[in-house]
Residue frames relative to the residue before (quaternion, step in Angstrom):
aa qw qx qy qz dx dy dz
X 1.0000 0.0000 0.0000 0.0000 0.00 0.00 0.00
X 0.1919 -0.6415 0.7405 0.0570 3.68 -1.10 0.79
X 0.0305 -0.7620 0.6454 -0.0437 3.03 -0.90 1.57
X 0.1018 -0.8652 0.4281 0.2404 3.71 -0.42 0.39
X 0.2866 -0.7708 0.5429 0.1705 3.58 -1.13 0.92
X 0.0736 0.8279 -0.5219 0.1920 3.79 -0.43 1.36
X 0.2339 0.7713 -0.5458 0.2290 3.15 -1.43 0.46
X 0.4485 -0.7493 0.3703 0.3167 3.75 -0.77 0.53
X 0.8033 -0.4472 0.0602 0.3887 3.45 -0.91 1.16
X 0.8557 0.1385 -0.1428 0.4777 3.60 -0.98 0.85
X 0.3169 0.7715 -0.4385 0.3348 3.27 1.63 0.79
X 0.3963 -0.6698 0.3994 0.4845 4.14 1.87 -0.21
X 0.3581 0.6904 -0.6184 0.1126 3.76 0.26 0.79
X 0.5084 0.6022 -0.4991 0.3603 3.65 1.08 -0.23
X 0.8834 0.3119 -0.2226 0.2697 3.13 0.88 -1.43
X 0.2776 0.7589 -0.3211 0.4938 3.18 2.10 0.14
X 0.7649 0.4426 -0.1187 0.4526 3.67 1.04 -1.12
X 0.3388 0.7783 -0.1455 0.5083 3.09 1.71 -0.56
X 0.7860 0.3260 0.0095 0.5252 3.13 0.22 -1.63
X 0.6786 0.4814 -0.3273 0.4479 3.68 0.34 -0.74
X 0.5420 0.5183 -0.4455 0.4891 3.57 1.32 -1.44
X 0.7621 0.3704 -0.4445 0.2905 4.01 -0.14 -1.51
X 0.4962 0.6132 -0.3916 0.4738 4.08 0.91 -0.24
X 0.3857 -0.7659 0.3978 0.3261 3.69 1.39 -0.12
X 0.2542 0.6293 -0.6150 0.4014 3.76 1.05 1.29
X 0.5657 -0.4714 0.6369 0.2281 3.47 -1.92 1.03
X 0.0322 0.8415 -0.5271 0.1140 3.16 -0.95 1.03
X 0.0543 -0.7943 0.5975 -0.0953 3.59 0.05 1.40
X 0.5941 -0.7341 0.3254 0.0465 2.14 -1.25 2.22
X 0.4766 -0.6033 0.3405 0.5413 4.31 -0.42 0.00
X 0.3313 -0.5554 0.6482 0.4020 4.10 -0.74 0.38
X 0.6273 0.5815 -0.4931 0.1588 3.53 -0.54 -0.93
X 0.6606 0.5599 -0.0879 0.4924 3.11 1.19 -2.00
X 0.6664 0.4526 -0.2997 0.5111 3.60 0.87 -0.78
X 0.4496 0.6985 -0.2806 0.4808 3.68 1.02 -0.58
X 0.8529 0.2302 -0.1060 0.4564 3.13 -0.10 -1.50
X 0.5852 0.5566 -0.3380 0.4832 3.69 1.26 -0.22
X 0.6105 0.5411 -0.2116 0.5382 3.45 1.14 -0.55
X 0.6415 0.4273 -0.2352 0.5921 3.56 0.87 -0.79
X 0.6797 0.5552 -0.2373 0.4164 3.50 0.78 -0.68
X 0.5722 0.4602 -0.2151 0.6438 3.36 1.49 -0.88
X 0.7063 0.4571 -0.3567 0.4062 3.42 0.00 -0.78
X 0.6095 0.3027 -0.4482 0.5797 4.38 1.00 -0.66
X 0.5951 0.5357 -0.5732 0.1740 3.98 0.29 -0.19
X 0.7347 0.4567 -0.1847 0.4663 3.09 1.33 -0.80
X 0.5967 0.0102 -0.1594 0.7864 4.05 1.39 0.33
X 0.3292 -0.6677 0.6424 0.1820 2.89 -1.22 1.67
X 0.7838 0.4942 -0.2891 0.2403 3.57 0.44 -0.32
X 0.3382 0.7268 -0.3238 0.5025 2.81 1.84 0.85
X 0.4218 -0.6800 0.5835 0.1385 3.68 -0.50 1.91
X 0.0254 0.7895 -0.5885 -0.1723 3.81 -0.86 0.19
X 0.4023 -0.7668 0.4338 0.2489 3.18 -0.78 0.79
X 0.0179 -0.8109 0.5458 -0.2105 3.24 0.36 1.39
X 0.5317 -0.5589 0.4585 0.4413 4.12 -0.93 0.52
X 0.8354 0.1706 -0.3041 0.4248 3.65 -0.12 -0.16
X 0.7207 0.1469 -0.5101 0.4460 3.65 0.36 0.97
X 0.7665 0.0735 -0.2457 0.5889 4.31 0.72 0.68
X 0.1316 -0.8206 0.5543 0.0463 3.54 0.12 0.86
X 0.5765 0.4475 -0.3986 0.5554 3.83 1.02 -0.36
X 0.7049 0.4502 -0.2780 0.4724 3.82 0.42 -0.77
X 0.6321 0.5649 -0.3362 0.4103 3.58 0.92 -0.60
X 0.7038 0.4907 -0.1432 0.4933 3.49 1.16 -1.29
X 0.5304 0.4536 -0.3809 0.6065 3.52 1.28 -0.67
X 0.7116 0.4308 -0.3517 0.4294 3.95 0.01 -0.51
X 0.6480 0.4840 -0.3034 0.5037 3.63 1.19 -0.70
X 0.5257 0.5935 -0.3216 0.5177 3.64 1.08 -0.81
X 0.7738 0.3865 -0.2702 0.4230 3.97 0.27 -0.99
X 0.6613 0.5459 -0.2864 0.4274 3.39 1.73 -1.19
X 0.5983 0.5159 -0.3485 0.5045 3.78 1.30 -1.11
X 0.7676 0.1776 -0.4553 0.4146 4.02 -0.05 -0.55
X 0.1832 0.7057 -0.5753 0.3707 3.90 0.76 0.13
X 0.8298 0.3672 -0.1750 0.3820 2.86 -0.36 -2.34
X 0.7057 0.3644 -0.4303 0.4290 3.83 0.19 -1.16
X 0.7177 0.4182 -0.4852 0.2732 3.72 0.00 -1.05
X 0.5125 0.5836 -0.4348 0.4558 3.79 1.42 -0.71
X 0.8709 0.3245 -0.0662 0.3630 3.93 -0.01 -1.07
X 0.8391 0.1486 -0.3678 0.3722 3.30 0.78 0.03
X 0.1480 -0.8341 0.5305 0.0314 2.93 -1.21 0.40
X 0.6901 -0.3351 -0.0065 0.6414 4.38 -0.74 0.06
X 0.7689 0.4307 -0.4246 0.2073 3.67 0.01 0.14
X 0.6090 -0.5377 0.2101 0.5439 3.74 -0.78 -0.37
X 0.1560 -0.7878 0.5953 -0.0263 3.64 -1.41 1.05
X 0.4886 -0.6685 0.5561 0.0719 3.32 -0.58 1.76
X 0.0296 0.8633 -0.4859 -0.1332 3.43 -0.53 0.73
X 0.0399 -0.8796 0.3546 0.3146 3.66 0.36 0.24
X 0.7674 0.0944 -0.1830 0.6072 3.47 -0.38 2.00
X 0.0082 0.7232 -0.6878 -0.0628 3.84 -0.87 0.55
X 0.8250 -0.3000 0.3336 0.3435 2.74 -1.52 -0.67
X 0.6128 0.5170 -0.3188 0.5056 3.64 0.83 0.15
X 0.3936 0.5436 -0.4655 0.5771 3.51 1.30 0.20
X 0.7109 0.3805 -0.4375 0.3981 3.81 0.17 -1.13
X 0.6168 0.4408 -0.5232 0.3894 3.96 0.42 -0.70
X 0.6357 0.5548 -0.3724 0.3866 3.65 0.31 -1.23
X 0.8419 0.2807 -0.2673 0.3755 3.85 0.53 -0.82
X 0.5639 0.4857 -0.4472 0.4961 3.58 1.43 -0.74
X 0.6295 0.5527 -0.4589 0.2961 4.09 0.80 0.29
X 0.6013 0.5049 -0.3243 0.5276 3.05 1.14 -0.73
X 0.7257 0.2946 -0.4002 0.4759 3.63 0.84 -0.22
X 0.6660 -0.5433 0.2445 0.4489 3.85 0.93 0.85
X 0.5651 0.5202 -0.5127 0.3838 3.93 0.81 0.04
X 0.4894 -0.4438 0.7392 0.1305 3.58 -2.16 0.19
X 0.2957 0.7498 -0.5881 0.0671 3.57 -0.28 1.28
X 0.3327 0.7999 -0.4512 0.2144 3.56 1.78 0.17
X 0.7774 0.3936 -0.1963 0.4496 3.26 0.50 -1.26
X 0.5209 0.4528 -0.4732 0.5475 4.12 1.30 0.31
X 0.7738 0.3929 -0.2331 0.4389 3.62 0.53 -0.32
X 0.3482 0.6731 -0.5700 0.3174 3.95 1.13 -0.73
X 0.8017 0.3855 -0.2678 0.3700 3.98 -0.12 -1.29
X 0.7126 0.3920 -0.3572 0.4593 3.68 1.02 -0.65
X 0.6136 0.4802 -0.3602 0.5129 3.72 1.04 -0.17
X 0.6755 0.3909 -0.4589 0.4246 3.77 0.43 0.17
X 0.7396 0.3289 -0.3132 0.4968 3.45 1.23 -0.60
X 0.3517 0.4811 -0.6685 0.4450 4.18 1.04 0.44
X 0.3311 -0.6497 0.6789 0.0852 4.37 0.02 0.02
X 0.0847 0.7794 -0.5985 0.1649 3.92 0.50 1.40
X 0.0232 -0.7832 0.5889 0.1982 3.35 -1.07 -0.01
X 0.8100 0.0325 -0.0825 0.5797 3.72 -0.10 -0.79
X 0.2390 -0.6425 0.6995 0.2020 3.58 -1.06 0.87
X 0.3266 -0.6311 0.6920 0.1272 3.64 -1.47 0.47
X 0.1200 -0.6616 0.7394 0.0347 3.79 -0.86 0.73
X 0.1737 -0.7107 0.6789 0.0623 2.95 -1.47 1.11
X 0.3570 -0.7519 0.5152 0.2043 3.62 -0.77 0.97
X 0.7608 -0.4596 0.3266 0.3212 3.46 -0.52 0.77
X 0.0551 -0.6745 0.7347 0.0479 3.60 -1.36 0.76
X 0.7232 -0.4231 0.3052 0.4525 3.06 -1.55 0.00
X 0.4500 -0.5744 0.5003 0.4661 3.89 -0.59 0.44
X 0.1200 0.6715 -0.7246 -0.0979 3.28 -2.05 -0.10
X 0.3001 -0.8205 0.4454 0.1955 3.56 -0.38 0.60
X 0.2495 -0.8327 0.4903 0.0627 3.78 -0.99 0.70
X 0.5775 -0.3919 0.3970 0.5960 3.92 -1.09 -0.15
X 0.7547 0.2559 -0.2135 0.5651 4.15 0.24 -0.82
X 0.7453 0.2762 -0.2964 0.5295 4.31 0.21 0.00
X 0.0829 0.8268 -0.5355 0.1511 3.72 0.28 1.79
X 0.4166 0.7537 -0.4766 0.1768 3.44 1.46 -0.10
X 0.3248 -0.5848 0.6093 0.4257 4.05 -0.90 -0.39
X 0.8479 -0.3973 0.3077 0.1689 2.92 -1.50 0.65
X 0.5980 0.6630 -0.1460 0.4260 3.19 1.36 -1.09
X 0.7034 0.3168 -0.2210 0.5967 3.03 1.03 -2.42
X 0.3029 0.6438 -0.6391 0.2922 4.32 0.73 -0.27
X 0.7710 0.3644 -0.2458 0.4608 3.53 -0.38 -1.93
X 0.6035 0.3517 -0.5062 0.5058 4.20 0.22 -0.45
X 0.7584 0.3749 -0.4112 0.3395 3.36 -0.03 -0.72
X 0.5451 0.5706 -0.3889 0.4754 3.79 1.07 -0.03
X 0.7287 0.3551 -0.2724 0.5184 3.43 0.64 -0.97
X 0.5079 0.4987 -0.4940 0.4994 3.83 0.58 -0.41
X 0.6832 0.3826 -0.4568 0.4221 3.85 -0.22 -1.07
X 0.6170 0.5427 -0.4151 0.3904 3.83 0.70 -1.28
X 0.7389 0.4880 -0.3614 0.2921 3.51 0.55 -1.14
X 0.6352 0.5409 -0.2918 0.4678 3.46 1.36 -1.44
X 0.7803 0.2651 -0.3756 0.4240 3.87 0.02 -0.70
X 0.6446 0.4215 -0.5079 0.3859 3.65 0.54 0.13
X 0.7002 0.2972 -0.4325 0.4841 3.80 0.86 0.07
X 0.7307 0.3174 -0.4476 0.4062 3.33 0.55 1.08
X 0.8037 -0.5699 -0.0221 0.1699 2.95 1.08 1.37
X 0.2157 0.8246 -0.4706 0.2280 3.01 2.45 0.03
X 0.2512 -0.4912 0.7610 0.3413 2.88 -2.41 0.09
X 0.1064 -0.7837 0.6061 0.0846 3.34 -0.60 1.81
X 0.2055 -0.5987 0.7677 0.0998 3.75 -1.78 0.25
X 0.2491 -0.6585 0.7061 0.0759 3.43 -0.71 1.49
X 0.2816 -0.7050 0.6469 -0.0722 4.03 -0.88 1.59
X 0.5509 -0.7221 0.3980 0.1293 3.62 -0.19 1.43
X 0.1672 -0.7045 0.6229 0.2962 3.86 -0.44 -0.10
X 0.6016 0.6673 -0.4291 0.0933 3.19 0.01 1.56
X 0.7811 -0.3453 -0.2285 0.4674 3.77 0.43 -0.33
X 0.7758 -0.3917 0.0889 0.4866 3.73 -0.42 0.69
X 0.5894 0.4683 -0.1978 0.6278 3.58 1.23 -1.15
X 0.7792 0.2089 -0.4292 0.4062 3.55 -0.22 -0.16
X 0.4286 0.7027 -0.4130 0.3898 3.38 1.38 -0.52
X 0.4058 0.6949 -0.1576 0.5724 3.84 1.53 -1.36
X 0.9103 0.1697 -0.0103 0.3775 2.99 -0.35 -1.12
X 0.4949 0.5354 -0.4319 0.5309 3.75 1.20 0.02
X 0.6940 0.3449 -0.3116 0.5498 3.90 0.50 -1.26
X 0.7265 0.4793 -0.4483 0.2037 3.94 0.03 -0.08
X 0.5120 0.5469 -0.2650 0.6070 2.99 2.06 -1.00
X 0.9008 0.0945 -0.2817 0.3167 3.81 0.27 -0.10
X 0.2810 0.6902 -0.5078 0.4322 3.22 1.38 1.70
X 0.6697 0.5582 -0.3959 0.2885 3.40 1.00 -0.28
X 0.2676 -0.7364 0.6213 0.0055 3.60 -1.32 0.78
X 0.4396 -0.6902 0.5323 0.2170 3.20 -0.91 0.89
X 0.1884 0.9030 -0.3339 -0.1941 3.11 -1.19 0.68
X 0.5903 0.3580 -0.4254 0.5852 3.83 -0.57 0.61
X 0.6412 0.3862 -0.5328 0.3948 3.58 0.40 1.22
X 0.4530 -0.5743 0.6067 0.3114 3.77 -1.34 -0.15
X 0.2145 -0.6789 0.6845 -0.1567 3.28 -0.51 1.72
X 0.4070 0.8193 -0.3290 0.2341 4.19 -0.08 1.31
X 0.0661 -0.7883 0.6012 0.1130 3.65 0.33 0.93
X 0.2322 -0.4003 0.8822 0.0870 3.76 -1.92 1.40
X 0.1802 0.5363 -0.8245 -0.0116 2.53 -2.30 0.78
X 0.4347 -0.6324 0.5831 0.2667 3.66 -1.40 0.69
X 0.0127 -0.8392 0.4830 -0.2497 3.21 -0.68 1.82
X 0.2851 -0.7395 0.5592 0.2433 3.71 -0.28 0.73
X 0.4360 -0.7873 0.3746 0.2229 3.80 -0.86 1.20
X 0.7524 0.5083 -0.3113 0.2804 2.95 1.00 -0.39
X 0.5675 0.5092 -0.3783 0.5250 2.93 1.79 0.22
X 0.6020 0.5171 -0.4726 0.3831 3.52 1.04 0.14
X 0.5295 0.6164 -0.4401 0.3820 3.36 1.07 -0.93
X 0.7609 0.4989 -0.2619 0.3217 3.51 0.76 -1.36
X 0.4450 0.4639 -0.3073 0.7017 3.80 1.59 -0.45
X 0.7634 0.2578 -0.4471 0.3884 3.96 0.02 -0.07
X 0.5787 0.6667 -0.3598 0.3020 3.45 1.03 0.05
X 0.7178 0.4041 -0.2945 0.4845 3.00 1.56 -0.28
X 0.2568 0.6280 -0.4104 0.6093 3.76 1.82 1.35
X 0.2762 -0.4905 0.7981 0.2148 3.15 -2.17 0.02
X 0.2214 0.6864 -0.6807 0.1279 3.10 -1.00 1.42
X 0.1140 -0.7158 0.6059 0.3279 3.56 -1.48 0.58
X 0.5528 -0.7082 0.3558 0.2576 2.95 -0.88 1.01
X 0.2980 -0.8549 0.3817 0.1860 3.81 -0.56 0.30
X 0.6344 -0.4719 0.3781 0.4816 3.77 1.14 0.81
X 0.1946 -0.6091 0.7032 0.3109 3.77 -1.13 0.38
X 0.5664 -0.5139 0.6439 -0.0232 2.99 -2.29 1.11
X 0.1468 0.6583 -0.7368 -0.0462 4.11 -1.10 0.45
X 0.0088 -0.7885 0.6137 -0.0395 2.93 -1.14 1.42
X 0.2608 -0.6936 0.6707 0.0336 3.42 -1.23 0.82
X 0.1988 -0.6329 0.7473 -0.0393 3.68 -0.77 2.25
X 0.0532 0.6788 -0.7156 -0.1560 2.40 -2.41 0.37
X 0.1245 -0.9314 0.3401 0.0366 3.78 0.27 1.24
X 0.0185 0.8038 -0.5851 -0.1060 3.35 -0.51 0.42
X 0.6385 -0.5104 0.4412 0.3702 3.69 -1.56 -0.18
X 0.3611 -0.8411 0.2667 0.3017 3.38 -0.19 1.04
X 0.4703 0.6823 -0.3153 0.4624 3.44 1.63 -0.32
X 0.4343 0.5459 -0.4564 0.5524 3.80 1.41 -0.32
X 0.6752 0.6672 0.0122 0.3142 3.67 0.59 -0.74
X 0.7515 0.0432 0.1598 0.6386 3.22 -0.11 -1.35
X 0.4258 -0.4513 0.7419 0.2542 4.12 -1.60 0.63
X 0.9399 0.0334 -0.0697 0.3325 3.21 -1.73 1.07
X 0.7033 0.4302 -0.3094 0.4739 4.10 1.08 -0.11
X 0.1804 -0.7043 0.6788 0.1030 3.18 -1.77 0.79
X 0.4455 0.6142 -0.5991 0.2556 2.67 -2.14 0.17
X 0.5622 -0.5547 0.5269 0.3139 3.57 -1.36 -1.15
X 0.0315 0.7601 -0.6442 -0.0792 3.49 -1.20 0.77
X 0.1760 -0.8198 0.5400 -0.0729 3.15 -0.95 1.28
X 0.0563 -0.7299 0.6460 0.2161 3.63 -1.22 0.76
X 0.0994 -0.8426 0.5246 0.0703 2.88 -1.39 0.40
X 0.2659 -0.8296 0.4859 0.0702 3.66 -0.87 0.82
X 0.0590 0.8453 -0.5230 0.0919 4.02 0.34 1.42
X 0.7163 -0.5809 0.0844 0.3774 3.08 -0.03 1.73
X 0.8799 -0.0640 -0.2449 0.4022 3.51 0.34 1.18
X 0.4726 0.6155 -0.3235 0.5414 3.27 2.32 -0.05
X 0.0580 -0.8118 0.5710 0.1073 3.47 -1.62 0.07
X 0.0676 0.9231 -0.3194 0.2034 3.54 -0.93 1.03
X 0.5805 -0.7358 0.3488 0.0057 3.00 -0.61 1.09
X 0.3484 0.7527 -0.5443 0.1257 3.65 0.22 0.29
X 0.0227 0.6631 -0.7253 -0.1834 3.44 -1.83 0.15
X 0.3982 -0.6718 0.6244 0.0150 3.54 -1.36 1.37
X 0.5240 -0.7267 0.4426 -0.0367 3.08 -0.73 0.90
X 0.5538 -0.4735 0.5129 0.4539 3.93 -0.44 -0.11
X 0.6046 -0.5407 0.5737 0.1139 3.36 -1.66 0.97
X 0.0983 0.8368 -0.5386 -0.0025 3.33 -0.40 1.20
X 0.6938 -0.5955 0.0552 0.4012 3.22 -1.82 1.42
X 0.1480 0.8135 -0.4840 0.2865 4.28 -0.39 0.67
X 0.4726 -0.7026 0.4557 0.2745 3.03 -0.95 0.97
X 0.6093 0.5315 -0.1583 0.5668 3.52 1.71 0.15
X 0.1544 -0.8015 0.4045 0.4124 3.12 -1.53 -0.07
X 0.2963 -0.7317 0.6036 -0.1119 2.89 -1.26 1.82
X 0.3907 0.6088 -0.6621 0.1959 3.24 -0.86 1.13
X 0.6651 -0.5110 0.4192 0.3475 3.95 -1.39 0.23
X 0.0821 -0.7200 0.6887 -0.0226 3.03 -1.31 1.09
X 0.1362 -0.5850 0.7993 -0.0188 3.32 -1.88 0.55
X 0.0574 -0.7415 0.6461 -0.1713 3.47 -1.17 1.53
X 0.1092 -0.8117 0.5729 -0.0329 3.85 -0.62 1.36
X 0.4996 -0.5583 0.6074 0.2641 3.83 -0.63 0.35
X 0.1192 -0.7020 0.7006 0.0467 3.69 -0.68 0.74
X 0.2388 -0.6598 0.6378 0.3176 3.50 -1.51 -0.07
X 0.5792 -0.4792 0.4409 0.4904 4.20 -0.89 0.68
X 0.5000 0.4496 -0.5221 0.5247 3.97 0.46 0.74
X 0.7920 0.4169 -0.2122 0.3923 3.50 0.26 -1.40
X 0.6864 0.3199 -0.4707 0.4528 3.00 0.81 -0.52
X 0.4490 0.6217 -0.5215 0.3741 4.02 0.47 -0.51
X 0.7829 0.4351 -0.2047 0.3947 3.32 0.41 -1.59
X 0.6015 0.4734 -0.3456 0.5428 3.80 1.20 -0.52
X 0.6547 0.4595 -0.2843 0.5286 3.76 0.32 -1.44
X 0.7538 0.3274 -0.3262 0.4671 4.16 0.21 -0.05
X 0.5944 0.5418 -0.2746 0.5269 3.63 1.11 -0.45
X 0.6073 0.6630 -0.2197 0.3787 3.60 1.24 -1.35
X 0.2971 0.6870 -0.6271 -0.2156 2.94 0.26 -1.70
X 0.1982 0.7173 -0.6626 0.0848 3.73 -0.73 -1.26
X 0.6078 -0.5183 0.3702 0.4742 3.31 -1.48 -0.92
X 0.0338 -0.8507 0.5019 0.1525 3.20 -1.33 0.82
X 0.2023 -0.7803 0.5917 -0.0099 3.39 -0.79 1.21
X 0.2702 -0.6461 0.6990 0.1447 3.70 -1.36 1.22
X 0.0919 0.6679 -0.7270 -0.1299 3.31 -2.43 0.66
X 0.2487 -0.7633 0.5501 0.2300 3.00 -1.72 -0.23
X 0.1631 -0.8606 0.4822 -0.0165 3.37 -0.39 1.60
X 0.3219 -0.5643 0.7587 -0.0481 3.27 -1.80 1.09
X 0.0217 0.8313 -0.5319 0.1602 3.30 -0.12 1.63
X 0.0310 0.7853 -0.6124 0.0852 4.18 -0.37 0.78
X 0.0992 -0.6243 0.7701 0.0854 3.89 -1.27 0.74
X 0.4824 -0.6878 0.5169 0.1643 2.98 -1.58 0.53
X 0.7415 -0.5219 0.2456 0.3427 3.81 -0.51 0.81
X 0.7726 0.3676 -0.1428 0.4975 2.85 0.41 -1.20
X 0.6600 0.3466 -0.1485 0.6498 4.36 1.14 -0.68
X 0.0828 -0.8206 0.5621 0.0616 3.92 -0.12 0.07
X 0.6381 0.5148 -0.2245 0.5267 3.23 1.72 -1.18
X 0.5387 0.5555 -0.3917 0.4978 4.09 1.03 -0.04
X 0.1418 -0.8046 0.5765 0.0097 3.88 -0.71 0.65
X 0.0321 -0.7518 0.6509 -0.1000 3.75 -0.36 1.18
X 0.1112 0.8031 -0.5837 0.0451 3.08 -0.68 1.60
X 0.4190 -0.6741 0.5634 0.2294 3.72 -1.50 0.15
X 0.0199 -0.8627 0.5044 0.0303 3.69 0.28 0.74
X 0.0483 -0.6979 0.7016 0.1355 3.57 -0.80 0.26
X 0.0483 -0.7772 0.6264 0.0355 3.77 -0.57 0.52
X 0.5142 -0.6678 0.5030 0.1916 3.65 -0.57 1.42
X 0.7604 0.3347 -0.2026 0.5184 3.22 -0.73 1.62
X 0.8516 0.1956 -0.0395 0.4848 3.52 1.06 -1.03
X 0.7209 -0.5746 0.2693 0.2787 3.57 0.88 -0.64
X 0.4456 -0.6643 0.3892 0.4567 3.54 -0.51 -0.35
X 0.2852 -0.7358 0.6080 -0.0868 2.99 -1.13 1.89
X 0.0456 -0.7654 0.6087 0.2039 4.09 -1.03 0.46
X 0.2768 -0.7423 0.5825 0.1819 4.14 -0.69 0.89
X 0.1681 0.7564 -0.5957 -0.2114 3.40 -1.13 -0.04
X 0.1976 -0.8060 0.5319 0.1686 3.28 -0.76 0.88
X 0.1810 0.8180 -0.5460 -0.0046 3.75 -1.03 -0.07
X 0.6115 -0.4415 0.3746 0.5392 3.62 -1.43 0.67
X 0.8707 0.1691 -0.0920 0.4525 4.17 -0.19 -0.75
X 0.7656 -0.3267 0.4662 0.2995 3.59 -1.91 0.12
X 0.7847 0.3574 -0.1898 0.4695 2.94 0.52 -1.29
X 0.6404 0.4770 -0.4183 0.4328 3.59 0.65 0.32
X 0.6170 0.3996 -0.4570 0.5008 3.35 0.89 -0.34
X 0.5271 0.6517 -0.4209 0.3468 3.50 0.62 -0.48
X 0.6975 0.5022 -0.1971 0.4716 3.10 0.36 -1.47
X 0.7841 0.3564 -0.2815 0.4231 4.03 0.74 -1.30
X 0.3995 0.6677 -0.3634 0.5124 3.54 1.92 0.15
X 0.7005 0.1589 -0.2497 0.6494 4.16 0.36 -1.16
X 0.6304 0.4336 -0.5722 0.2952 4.27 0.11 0.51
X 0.6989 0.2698 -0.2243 0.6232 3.77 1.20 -0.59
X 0.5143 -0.7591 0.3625 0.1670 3.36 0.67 0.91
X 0.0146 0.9565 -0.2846 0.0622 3.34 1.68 0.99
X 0.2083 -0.7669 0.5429 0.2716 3.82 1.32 -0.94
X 0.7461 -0.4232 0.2573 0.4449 3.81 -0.87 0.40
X 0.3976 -0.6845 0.5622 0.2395 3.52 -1.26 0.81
X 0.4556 -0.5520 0.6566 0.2379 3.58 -1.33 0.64
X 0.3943 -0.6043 0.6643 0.1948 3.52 -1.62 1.28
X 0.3937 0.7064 -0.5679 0.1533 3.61 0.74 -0.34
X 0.0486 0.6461 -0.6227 -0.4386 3.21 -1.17 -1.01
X 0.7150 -0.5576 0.2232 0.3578 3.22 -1.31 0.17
X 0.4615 0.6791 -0.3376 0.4603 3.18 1.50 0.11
X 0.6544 0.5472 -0.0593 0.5185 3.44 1.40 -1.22
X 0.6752 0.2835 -0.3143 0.6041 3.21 1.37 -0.39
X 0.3685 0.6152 -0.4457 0.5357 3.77 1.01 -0.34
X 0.5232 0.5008 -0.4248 0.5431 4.10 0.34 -1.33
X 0.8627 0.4538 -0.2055 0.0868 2.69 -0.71 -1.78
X 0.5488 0.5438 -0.2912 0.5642 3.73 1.50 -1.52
X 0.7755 0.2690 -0.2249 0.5250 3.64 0.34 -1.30
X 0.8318 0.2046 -0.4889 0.1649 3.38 -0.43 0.82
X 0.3644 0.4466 -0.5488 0.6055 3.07 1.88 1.31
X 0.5917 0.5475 -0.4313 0.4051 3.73 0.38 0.78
């Protein structure tokens, strides 16, 4: 997991970072700060050296931060979790306030850096330094810019109190966790064309539309002592296997999954052996820049209508992509269950 620790100057991410590192978290260091210390060293030692520093070449500064920030991640992380302090979505948020466009140089390197939770620090008092010369003033713009840029590109943000180191600690661990080997997914019955328009005002890459052909049965037909659902499925040249679990308690639906690869035999040989119920869609699938691992989809499901899914690693992301596309409560159905439901009031 790449988790990312941000916020506008003097907001305590050094010493926030600090602390996580002695708990025995990866910790990548800030590029920006390293930048401007480097440039800084380099006129002590030729005075007639120009440094590209943000207030005398802001385009040259951000290009030098840009090479120094994926450096740092491809150097430091690795399969476990890594604190980052600032990514690449800081540079769009600051090279705006200084009048540049760095969204569209960075869109491709920020879907594949593979971020998950962003950490906001709330302000501290300010103090200023030899490399942090802003005033106070531009501090809070530069806070609310970063807020503005990673929420229209789709972060899963956590707003981090301004209070005392230890609970500070203990606020980002309790809401780093992620659930895993389950399906974590709010369905809601949505008209597309009003989602498209609420996603337009997001970074998303968009992911190609999908026709898929289910077949579901009860898994207890099946298996001694298990519930739930087992489903094949066929998405226009892929095949697969999944069984879903029971619905756990959640303001979502959350319940365990398990997913196998089929070969076009297996599934033939499952999907004819299966019967159950079988129901066809067509999906329109988009992730958002800044979360790649979060899945907004447009379903139409033959028979029923136009349906929007969101899937993600946590609750709190569907939540959040629920009050951004203005989504209204999610249905426990599934689409099998509503499939039931049309065809046996038919």
């Amino acid at each position: 997991m790449k988790a990312v620790i941000t916020g506008g100057p003097c907001t305590g991410k050094t010493t926030l970072l600090g602390k996580l590192q002695e708990k025995g978290f990866h910790i990548v260091p800030e590029a920006p700060r390293f930048v401007i210390e480097q440039e800084l060293l380099l006129q002590s030692n030729d005075q007639s050296y120009v440094p590209k520093v943000p207030w005398l070449d802001l385009a040259s500064f951000e290009e030098k931060v840009i090479g120094v920030q994926v450096a740092f991640e491809h150097d430091w992380y690795d399969e476990q979790t890594a604190f980052l302090d600032r990514s690449l979505i800081d540079i769009i948020a600051y090279a705006e306030l200084g009048g540049l466009d760095m969204e569209k140089r960075l869109t491709s390197e920020i879907s594949a850096a593979g971020y998950e939770t962003v950490f906001f620090l709330e302000p501290l008092p300010y103090k200023q330094d030899h490399a942090r010369r802003e005033s106070p003033e531009k501090a809070k713009r530069i806070h609310d810019r970063l807020v503005e840029v990673y929420e229209r590109l789709g972060c899963d943000i956590v707003h981090v109190p301004a209070c005392t180191l230890d609970q500070r600690v203990a606020y980002v661990c309790e809401h780093l966790v992620r659930a895993e080997g389950c399906e974590i997914e709010g369905k809601f019955i949505a008209d597309h064309q009003r989602i498209r328009d609420h996603l337009r005002k997001f970074r998303t890459v968009a992911l190609g539309t999908q026709r898929e052909e289910n077949h579901v049965v009860d898994a207890e037909e099946l298996f001694v002592g298990q519930t739930g659902k087992v489903r094949v499925r066929k998405t226009n040249d892929s095949y697969e296997l999944t069984w879903k679990g029971n619905r756990q308690p959640s303001l979502v639906n959350k319940r365990p999954e398990k997913n196998v690869p089929l070969t076009p035999r297996g599934y033939q040989l499952l999907r004819d052996s299966l019967g159950g119920i079988a129901y066809q869609k067509t999906r329109d699938t988009y992730c958002p820049v800044g979360n790649m691992h979060t899945r907004i989809s447009l379903d139409v499901v033959d028979g029923l209508g136009e349906f929007v899914e969101v899937e993600a690693p946590t609750e709190r992301q569907v939540m959040a992509w629920r009050n951004r596309l203005n989504l209204g409560n999610s249905i426990s159905d599934s689409y099998v269950d509503l499939v039931k439901k049309v065809r046996g009031a038919a």
